[in-house]
N, C-alpha and C positions, 0 to 999 in steps of 0.2 A: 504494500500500500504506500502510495506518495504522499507523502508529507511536504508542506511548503509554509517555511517562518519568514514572514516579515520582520525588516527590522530597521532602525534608522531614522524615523519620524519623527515629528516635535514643533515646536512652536518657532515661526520666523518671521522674520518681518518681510514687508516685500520687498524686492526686488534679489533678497536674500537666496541661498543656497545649501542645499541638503543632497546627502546620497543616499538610496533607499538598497539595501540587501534581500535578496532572500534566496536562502537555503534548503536545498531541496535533498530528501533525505537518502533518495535513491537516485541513482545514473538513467535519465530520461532518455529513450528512446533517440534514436541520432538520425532519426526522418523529421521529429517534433520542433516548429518551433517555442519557444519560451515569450510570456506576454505579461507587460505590468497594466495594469488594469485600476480604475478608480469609482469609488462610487460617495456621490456626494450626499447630503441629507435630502432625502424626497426623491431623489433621481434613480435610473441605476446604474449599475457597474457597466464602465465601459473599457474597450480596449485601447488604452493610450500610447504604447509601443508594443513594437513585435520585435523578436529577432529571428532570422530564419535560420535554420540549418547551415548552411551556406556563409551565415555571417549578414547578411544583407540586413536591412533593417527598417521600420517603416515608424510613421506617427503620424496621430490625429493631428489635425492642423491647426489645432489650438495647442501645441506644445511644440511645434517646430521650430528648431532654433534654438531652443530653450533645455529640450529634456535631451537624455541619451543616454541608451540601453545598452549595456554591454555584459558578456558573460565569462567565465573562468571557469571552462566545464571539467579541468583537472579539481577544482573544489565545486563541484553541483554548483554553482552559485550563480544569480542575475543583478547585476546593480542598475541601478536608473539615477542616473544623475540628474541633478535640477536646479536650473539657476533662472535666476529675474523670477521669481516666485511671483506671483500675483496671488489677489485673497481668493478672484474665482477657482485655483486651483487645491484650494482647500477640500480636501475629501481624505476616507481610509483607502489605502493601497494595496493593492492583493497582485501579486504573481502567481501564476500556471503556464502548463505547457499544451500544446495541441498541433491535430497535424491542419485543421483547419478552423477557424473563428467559431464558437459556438458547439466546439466538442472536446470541453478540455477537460482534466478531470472532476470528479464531481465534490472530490474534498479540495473545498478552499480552507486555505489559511486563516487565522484570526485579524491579518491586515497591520498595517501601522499608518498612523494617524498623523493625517499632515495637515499643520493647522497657519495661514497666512494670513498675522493679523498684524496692526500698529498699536 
């Protein structure tokens, strides 16, 4: 069973900067990409970066330029870097893996909480 820990979040002012981790407890699949994803209050979760197998990489385009996904898969691991923080980007963070949008696994993570305030 997959397991995936968030980790990283916290309190920033805007325009400020955070890296988000998460740790995945077993060696994903090496067809799978890996996806940080966000879900804010009232909304839902969505997929804000991808990284694909390949290395290649994608994002919503309220984060381009600003966020970047990268992973160390000798440590299971995906980080999402994040800078020029704005408050709309305030939401909990969750990472998973998938081989396409909408089929990832079914156990999420607990998330970490990123919160963009003055």
């Amino acid at each position: 069973q997959v397991q995936f820990v968030e980790s990283g979040g916290g309190l920033v002012q805007p325009g400020g900067s955070l890296r988000l981790s998460c740790a995945v407890s077993t060696r994903i699949p090496s067809n799978y990409a890996m996806g940080w994803y966000r879900q804010a209050p009232g909304k839902q979760r969505q997929l804000v970066a991808r990284i694909r197998p390949a290395g290649s990489t994608d994002y919503v385009d309220s984060v381009k330029g600003r966020f970047t996904i990268s992973r160390d898969t000798d440590k299971n691991t995906v980080y999402l870097r994040m800078s020029a923080l704005k408050p709309e980007d305030t939401a909990v963070y969750y990472c998973n893996a998938f081989i396409f949008p909408g089929q990832e696994y079914a156990d999420w993570g607990q998330g970490t909480q990123v919160t963009v305030s003055s």
